[in-house]
Structures are given as C-alpha cells and as structure tokens.
N, C-alpha and C positions, 0 to 999 in steps of 0.2 A: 265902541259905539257910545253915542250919547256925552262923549267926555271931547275938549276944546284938545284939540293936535296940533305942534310946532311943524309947520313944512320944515323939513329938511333942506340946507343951501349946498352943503356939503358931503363929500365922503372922504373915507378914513381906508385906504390902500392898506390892508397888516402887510399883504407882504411874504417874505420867508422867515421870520420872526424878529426879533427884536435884539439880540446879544449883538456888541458893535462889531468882536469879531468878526458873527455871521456876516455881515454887512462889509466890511472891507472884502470878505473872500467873494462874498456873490458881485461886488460890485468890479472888481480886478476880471471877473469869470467872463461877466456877461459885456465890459467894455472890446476883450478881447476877441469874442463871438461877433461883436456890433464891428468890429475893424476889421475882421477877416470877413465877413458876411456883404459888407460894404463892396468893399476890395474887388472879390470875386466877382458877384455880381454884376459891379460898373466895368471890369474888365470882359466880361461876358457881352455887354451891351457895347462894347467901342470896337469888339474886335467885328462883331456880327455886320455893324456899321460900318467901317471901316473897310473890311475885307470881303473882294468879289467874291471871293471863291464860298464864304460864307452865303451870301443869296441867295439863299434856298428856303423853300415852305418850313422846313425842322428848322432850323436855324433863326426863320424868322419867329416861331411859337419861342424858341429857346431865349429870344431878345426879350419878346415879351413878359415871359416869367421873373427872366431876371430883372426886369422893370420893375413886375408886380411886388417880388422879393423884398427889392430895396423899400420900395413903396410902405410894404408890410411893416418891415423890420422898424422903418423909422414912427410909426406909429406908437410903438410898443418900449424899445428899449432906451428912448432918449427920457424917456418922463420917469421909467423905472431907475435906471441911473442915475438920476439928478435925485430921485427921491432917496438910493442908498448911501450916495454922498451927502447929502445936508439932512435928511434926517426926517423930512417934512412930506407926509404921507398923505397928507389932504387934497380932493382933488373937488372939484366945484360939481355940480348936477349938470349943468351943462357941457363943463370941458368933458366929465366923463360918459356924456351921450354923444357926443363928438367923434372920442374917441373909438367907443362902440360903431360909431354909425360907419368909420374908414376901414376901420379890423376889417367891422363883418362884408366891407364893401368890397374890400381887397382878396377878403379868403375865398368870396361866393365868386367872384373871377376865376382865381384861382383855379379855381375849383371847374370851372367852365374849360376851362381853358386847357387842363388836364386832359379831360374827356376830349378834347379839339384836338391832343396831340395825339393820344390814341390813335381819334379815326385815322390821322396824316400819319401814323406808324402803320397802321392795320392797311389802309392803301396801297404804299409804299414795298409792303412785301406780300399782300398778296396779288395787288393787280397792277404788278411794276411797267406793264404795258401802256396803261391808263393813267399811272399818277400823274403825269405834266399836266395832260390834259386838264384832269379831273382835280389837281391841285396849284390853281396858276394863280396869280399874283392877287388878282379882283375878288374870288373864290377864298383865298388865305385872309385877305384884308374885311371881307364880311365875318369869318368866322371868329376875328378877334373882337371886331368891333360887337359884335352879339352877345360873346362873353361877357362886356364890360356893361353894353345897354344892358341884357337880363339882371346883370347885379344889382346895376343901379334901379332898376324896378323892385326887385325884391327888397333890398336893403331901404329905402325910400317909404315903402309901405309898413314895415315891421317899424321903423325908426319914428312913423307916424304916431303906429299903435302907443309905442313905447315914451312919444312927447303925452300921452295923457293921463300916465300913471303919477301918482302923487304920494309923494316920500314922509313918513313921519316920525322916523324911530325905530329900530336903530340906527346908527349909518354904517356901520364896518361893514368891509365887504375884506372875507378872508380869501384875497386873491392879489394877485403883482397887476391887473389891468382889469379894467370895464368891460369883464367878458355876461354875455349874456344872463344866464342862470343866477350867478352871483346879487345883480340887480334887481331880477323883476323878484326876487326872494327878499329882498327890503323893501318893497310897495306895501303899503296898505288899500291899494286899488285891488278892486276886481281885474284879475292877469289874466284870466281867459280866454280874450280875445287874443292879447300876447301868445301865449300859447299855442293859442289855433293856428296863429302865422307860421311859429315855429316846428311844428308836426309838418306844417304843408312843406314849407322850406325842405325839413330835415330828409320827407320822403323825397321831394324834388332829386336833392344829393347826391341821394342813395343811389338812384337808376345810374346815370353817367359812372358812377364809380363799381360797381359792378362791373360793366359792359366795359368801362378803361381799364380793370384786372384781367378781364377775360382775354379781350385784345393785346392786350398789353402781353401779357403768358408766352401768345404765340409770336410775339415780334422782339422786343429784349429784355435784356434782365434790368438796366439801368431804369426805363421805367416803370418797370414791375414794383421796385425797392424803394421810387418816390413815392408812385402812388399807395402801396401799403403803407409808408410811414404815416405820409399826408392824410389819407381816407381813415385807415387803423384808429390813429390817436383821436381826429376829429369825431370820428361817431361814438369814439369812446367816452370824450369829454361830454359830448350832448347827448346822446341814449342816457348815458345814468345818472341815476340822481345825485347831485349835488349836497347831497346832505347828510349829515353824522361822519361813519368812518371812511366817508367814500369822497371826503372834501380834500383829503392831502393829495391821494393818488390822481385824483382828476387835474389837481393843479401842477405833479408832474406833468403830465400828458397833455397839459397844455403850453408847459415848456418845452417839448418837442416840433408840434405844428407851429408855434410861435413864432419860438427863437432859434431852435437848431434845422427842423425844416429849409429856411432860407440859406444855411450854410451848407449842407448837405447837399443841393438843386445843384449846383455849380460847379462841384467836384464829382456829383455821381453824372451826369449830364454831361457837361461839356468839357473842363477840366482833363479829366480822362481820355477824351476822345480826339482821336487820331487826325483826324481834319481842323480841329480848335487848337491841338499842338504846334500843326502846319500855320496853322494863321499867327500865333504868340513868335514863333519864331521868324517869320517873314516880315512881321511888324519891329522885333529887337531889330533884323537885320538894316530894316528901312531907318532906324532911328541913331544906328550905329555908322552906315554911309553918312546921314545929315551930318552927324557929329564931326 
C-alpha cells in the first residue's frame, strides 16, 4: 500500500518443471492422452448419431458428455502441449480468463449433467414402468439444455467477479492451466467477493453429487467409478488449500478430472458396453458392404 504497482499483462504457466527431459516425456504422454481422448469420444458421438438403435434418453446423456469431454479436453491440452514443445510458458491475462472461464464452463455442465444421468439411471431401474413416459424426448432435451443454461449462469457471474481483480506481482502461477485458486492467490484485489461465489458454487456441487453416488450405488458400477473419479478429485482440488506442501498433490489431482477424466468416460461408459459394441460393429459392417 502507498507504493506505485506495475499491472500485470502476463502469466508464467511453471508447469511440471523445467528439465527438457521432463518435457519431451510429459509432452509424448499428454499428446497420446489428447489422441486417444479425441478418438474415443468423436467415436462415441457418430455412433450415438448415427445409429437408431442408440436413440435412447442414456445414450443421448452419453452423446452429450462426450461432447462436453472433447469440449473440455481441447481447452486445456492444446495450449499445454504447444507450451511443452517450444518452451514458451507465458500466457496473457485475458487468454488465461478465457481459458478459465470455458474449463469452469464445461466442468459446471459436466457436473449438471452427471447428476442428470443418475436421475435417467435411478428411473430406469427403479420405476422401469414409467421411464418412457417420464423420460421422452422434450423431457431429455430440457434436461441437458439446463445443465448448460445453469453453467452458463454461474460461470458468467464468478468470471464477472473475477474481470475485476487486478494483478501486480508476482505472476507465476505453479500449475499446467488457469485453474481457479492458482489466480485469485496472485491478485492484489480484495478476493472476497471471489470467494463468496466460489463457497456458493462449491456447495451447489456437492448436493447433485452426493445424491448421483447414492443413486448411482444402486443402479451400476460404471457410473459409480466416474462419478467418484470426477466428484473425488474435483472437491479435492477446491476444498484444500492450495498452498505450501499441498500445491504438488492438488496439481496431480487435477490431472485426473482434466486430462484422464475425459479418457476414462468412454471406455468405462460406453466402450464397454454391449449395445455401443452392437453399433461399432454394424457400422464396420455398413462401411465394409460400401467398400
């Protein structure tokens, strides 16, 4: 206070450290992730399109994630990759409120959307009488579209909060992306208000994922083991604090929800499953008559 401050134009990504080694390995690691994460996914979303027999309320939730997936992933790994190949770790104030503002835009869906599947699992087996009824087409199509309105409300209002904080020193941010916590701990503003959003948010969160374990228990195990990964590591990274020895572990764990998250969806989900097998193979079939 009382002393003249350079605003800040810039930030300084560290990253997973600096040996070039480390760098050729993470970057061989995570292009491999981004190509099989890809893959999957768009194969997830052509077959669900593609194929009637797919046209179903779970199948159409399952398009949609894999949507949000691709969505997600491209957010995060093309700027980390280009920065472990050239070397160049700076990212501007605004590209990295940007980036912030799609993460958080994409996970708070996500995250919607999750709990959306539940209910259409918890329907589906307990009141297999009622689901058509109670899950038909107009019904499926508000509840995705809800997911993404809510996001885009919340994400909208925090991202507001967070255009009014003012940056002066330092700039490294010891993390691979523009995750929350990491930033507003480089403000010299009053975060408070930040904060407040984030409490509200975080407990928002919590309810849906609770309530999509519980559900989830009693209907399968493949959503049980997303939603534990997904909910698990995310309230891990935002419950704790971000600070001293508890800055490496959070920044694994958020290479989990980030980057392996979107790989995981598509092989514990639909990959797997015996009706998405039926469609990959009726599709080779179809492609193999053209031929």
């Amino acid at each position: 206070e009382g002393k003249n401050q350079t605003p800040v134009s810039e930030f300084i990504l560290l990253g997973f450290g600096n040996l070039p080694e480390q760098q050729i390995i993470f970057f061989l690691l995570f292009l491999g992730i981004y190509i099989v994460t890809m893959l999957a996914n768009a194969l997830i979303v052509s077959l669900v399109v593609a194929d009637q027999h797919l046209h179903t309320p779970m199948y159409f939730f399952l398009g949609n994630l894999s949507c949000l997936e691709i969505c997600c992933t491209s957010t995060i790994l093309p700027r980390l990759l280009a920065s472990l190949l050239t070397g160049d770790r700076t990212i501007s104030v605004t590209s990295c409120m940007v980036q912030f503002y799609w993460f958080g835009f994409l996970v708070t869906a996500e995250c919607s959307l999750l709990a959306v599947m539940s209910y259409d699992r918890y329907l589906a087996i307990c009141s297999p009488l009622h689901y058509a009824i109670r899950m038909n087409s107009r019904f499926c199509l508000q509840l995705v579209a809800g997911s993404w309105l809510s996001s885009f409300v919340i994400l909208t209002t925090l991202i507001s909060a967070m255009s009014q904080l003012a940056f002066c020193g330092p700039n490294e941010i010891d993390h691979f992306f523009c995750d929350l916590a990491p930033v507003i701990n480089l403000s010299c503003s009053n975060t408070s208000l930040v904060t407040l959003y984030v409490c509200i948010i975080a407990t928002i969160l919590r309810i849906p994922s609770t309530a999509g374990k519980k559900k989830a228990f009693s209907t399968c195990s493949s959503h049980l083991i997303v939603v534990t990964l997904f909910y698990g590591t995310l309230i891990t990274v935002y419950m704790l604090p971000n600070t001293g020895a508890l800055k490496a572990p959070s920044k694994v764990f958020s290479v989990f929800y980030t980057v392996l998250t979107p790989l995981i969806n598509p092989l514990v989900y639909s990959l797997r499953n015996k009706d998405v097998k039926e469609a990959v193979w009726r599709t080779l079939q179809a492609i193999y008559s053209c031929l």
